[in-house]
N, C-alpha and C positions, 0 to 999 in steps of 0.2 A: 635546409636548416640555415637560419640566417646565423653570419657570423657574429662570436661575443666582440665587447670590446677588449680592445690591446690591453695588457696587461699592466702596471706600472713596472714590473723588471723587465718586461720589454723593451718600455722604454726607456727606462733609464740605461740597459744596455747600448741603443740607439745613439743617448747622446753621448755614451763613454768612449763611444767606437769615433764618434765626430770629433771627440776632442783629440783621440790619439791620431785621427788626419790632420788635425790641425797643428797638433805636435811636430808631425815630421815635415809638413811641409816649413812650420818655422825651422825646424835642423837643416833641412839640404839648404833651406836659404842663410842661412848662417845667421841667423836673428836671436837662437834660441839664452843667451844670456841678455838678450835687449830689458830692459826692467819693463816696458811699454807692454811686449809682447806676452809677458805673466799676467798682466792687469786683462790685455785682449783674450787669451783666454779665459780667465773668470765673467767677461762679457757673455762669452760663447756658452761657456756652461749657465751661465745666470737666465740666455733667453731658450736655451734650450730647454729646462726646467720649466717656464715659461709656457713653452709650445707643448708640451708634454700634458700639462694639465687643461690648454685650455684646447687640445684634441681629445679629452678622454670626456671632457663635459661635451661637446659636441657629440662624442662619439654614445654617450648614454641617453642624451635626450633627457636629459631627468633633473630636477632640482635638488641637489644633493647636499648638505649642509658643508658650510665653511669649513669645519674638522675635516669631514672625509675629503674633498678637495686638496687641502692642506697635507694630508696622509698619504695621498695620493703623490704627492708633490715631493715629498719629504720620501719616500718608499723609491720612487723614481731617482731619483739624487743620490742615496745610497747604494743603489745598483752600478749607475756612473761610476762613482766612488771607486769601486771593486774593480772595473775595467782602469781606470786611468793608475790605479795604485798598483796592478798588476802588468800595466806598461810602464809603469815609472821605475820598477826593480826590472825589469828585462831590460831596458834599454840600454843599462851599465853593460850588459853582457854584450845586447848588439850593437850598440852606436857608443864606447868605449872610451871614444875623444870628450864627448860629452860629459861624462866625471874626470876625465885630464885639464881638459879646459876650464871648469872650474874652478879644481884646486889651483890652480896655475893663476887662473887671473886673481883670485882671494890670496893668494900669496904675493903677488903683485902690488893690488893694493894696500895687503899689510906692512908689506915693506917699504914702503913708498907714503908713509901715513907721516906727521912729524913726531911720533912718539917711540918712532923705532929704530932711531937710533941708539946701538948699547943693548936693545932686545932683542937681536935677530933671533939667540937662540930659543928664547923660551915665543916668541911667534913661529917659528918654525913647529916646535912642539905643538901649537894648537892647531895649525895648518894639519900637522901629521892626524894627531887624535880627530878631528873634523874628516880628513880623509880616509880614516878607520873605521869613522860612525858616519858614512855617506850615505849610505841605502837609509838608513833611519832617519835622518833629518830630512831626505828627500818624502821619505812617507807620514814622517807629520804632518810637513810644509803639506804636501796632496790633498792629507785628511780636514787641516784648520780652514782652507778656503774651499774645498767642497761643503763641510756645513754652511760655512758663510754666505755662500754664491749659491748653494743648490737649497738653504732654509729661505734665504730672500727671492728667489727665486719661487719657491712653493708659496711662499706667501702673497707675493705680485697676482702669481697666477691663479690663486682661492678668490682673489677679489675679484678679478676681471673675470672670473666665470662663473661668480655668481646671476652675472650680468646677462650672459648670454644661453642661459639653461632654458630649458621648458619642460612642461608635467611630461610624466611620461605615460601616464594612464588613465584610464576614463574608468570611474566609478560605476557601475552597471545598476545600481539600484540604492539612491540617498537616505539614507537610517536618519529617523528624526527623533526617535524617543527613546527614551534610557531605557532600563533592563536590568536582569538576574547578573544574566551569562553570556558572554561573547566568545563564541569557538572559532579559533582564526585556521583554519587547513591551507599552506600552503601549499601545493601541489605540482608536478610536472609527470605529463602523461600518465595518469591514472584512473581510465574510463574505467576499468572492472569493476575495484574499488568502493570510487563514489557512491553507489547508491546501498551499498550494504554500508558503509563505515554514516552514512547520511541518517539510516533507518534506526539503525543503532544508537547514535546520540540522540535522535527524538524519544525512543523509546526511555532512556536515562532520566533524561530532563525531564520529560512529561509525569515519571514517577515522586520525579522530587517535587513538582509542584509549583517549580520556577518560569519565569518569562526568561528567551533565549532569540540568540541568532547566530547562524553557521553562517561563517564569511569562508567561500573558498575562493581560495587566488591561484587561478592559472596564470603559472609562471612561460608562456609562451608555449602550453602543450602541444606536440605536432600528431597526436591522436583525436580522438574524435571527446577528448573531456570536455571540452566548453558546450559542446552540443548537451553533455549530460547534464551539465548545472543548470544551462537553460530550460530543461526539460522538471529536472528537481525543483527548481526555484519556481516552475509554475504549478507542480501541487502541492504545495508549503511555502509561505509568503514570509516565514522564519530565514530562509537559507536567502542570502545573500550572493552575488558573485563580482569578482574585479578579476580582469582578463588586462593578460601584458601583449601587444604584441610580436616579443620575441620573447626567449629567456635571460632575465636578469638575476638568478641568483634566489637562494632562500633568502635571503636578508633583503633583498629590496621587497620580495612579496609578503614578510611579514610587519615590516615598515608601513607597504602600504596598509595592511589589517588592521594592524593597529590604528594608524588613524581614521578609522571606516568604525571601530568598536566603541560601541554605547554600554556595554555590560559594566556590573558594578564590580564584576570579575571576569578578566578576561584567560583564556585558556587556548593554548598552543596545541597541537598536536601534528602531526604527519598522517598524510593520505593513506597511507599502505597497507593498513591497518596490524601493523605491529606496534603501533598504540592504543592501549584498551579503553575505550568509553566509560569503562565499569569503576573508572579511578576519578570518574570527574566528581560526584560527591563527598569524597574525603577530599578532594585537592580544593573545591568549594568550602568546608567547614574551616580548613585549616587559615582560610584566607580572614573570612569574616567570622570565625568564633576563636578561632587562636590568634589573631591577630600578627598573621606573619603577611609581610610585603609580597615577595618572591616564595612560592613552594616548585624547587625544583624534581622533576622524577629520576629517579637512580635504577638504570635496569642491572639490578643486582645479579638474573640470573639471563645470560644472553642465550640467541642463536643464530649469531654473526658467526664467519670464519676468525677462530682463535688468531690464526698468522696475519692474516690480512686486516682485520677491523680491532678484536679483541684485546691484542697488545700493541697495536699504537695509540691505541685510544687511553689503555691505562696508562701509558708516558704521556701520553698529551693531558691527562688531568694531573696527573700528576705536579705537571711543572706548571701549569696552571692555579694550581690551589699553593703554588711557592711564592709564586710573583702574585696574586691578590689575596692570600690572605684569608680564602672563604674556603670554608671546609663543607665543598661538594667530592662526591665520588664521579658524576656524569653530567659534565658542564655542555655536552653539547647534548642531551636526551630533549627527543620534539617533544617530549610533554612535559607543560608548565605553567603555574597559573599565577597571573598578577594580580595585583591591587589595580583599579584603574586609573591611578594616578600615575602608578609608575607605567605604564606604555604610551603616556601622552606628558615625560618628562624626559627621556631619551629618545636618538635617531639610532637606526643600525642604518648598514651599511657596506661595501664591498663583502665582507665573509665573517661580518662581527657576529652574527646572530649566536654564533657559539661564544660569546662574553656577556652577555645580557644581561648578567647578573653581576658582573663588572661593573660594567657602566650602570645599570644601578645604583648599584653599592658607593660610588664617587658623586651620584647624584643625591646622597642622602637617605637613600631607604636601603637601611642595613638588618632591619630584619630576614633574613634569607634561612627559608627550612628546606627540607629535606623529606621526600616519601618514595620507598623502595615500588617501586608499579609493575604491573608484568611485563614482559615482554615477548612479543609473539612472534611466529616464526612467518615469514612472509608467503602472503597468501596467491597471491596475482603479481606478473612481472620479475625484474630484476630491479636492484640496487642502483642509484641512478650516482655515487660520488665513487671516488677510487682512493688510491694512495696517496694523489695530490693533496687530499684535502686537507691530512695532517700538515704536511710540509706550508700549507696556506695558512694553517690554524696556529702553527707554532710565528708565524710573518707577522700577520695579523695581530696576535698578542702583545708583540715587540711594538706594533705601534699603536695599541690601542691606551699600552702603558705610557708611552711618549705622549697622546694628544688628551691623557686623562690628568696627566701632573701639567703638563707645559702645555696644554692647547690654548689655554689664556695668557700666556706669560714664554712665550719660547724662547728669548731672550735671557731668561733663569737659563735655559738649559743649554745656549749657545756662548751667552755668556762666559759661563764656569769655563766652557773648553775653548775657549778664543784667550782668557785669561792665563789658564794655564802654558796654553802652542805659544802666547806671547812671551811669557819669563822664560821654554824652555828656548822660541830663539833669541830672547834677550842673553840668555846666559852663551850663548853659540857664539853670538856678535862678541860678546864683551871678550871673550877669549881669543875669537879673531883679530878682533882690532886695536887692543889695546895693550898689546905687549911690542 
């Protein structure tokens, strides 16, 4: 199985770990109050941020829009973050001269300033309070140039690898004429499956009277499903297929569907067949006779494991429906059916496909309904995600809310916190030096 690509907290682990090399080798060489040697490390961080993104566009082969790049970039930097801000409080404990040294020269220069004479004592006093809030001013100071150096940084590298991206998949069969209904099945290893979950949607659609096409995307299966669609797709000139080379993800295989669907309604669902076919003509009327954008499905009544799927999923909607505002019960359910405007007015991307109705909703189609659909207990196979996924979903959301306020404007949102780290070390300084 080919390997995925590196992770953005990988790497920004990577570069956190380089900077704390770089850290110590400025200590043993006694540089580490040089003002030079602060600016060189935000160099270091800035082109490590830099390498970071445009190895992760190399490493996906894919054109990926400027946002996800930038998320990329901005995700990576915040992992750094965590590493250097967690050697920046240990180092007081193990290299101990380094907060003496400090205080020591700042007391130095406050004494020695021409306003301190007649002050000593109340500059002493600030010296003291400054050396009582050390660890704190040390992890602003950390936090204010990591946005700084690792958002310019994320941004440098969105642009130069827009440059150097390429498709990552070859369309198997070019759709030229519009349509009813576009069923987008994204899929990984599910030869059982496909040809009953196939038979099934023909049999739906052909009642209702509609023109359709099954777009199945093999997400890099390492079974024998591509051989099946090939075999589908030539007794039914309805079914569609786009094959990945490797596995990239639900959200890159439904990304690619979407752009492949001509339907005047298009419809998600999952291979597994614990999504019912029987739900596409209500999820159809609701689109084009009630007039909602988005109907998403709510499996009300599961047969998932309670421990492992059941209750992290209800905290993951949960805090979900806190932060956007949209009153779903099951934000990540594979079945879902759009307007077809809206899947050719948003990108997904790394693991967004669980917000869709987010970005959406920031795209201007804020009708979003709601319909309870069955859910079935799985028929062939196993479960192809784990526990990770929550922990990726709740990541994911932190930044899909960052690049859906500020992905035009990031400067709003680095601004504010550059403005603030300013007055609180303006107020640091003023009490340093001017007594």
């Amino acid at each position: 199985m080919e390997k995925k690509p590196t992770s953005a907290t990988v790497m920004g682990l990577m570069v956190g770990l380089i900077l704390v090399v770089y850290s110590l080798v400025i200590y043993f060489a006694e540089l580490y109050m040089q003002t030079w040697s602060q600016y060189l490390g935000g160099a270091v961080l800035l082109g490590g941020i830099i390498s970071a993104v445009l190895m992760h566009a190399k490493e996906v082969d894919y054109r990926e829009g400027f946002g996800s790049l930038f998320g990329f970039g901005f995700k990576a930097a915040a992992a750094a973050a965590v590493v250097v801000i967690i050697f920046s409080v240990l180092q007081g404990y193990i290299f101990p001269d380094i907060k003496t040294r400090a205080i020591d020269l700042a007391r130095e220069a406050a004494l020695s300033s021409p306003n301190a004479a007649g002050n000593e004592r109340a500059i002493n006093e600030s010296i003291d309070r400054f050396e009582k809030n050390y660890t704190t001013f040390i992890i602003l100071g950390v936090i204010f140039w990591q946005l700084i150096f690792g958002a310019l940084g994320a941004l440098i590298g969105a642009a130069a690898a827009k440059k150097i991206q390429k498709p990552r998949s070859k369309l198997i069969n070019l759709i030229t004429n519009s349509m009813d209904i576009s069923i987008v099945v994204p899929l990984f290893d599910e030869e059982e499956s496909l040809p009953e979950l196939c038979a099934w949607i023909e049999r739906v659609i052909s009642a209702m009277g509609r023109s359709y096409e099954i777009i199945l995307v093999d997400d890099g299966s390492q079974d024998d499903s591509w051989k099946v669609i090939e075999n589908l797709r030539a007794g039914n000139n309805n079914i569609k297929g786009i094959r990945f080379q490797r596995n990239y993800g639900k959200s890159a295989a439904l990304n690619e569907g979407f752009k492949a669907a001509k339907g005047n309604v298009v419809i998600t669902m999952d291979a597994d067949l614990q999504d019912s076919p029987d739900e596409i003509p209500a999820l159809y009327k609701m689109i084009t006779e009630d007039g909602y954008d988005i109907v998403s499905g709510w499996k009300k009544k599961r047969y998932d494991n309670k421990l492992t799927k059941n209750i992290p999923s209800k905290l993951y909607n949960w805090a979900t429906r806190r932060v956007s505002k949209i009153k779903l019960h099951d934000f990540n359910c594979g079945l879902k059916a759009y307007r077809h405007k809206v899947v050719k007015s948003i990108e997904i991307y790394g693991e967004m496909h669980r917000y869709i109705p987010v970005m959406a909703k920031w795209a201007g189609f804020r009708k979003i309904g709601e319909k309870v659909v069955e859910h079935r207990p799985r028929k062939y196979g196993k479960t192809k995600f784990g526990w990770e996924r929550f922990i990726y979903g709740l990541l994911d959301l932190t930044s899909i809310v960052f690049i859906g306020k500020f992905g035009r404007r990031p400067m709003h949102f680095f601004g504010v916190w550059g403005t603030l780290f300013f007055f609180i070390r303006s107020r640091h300084l003023y009490y340093t030096w001017s007594f």
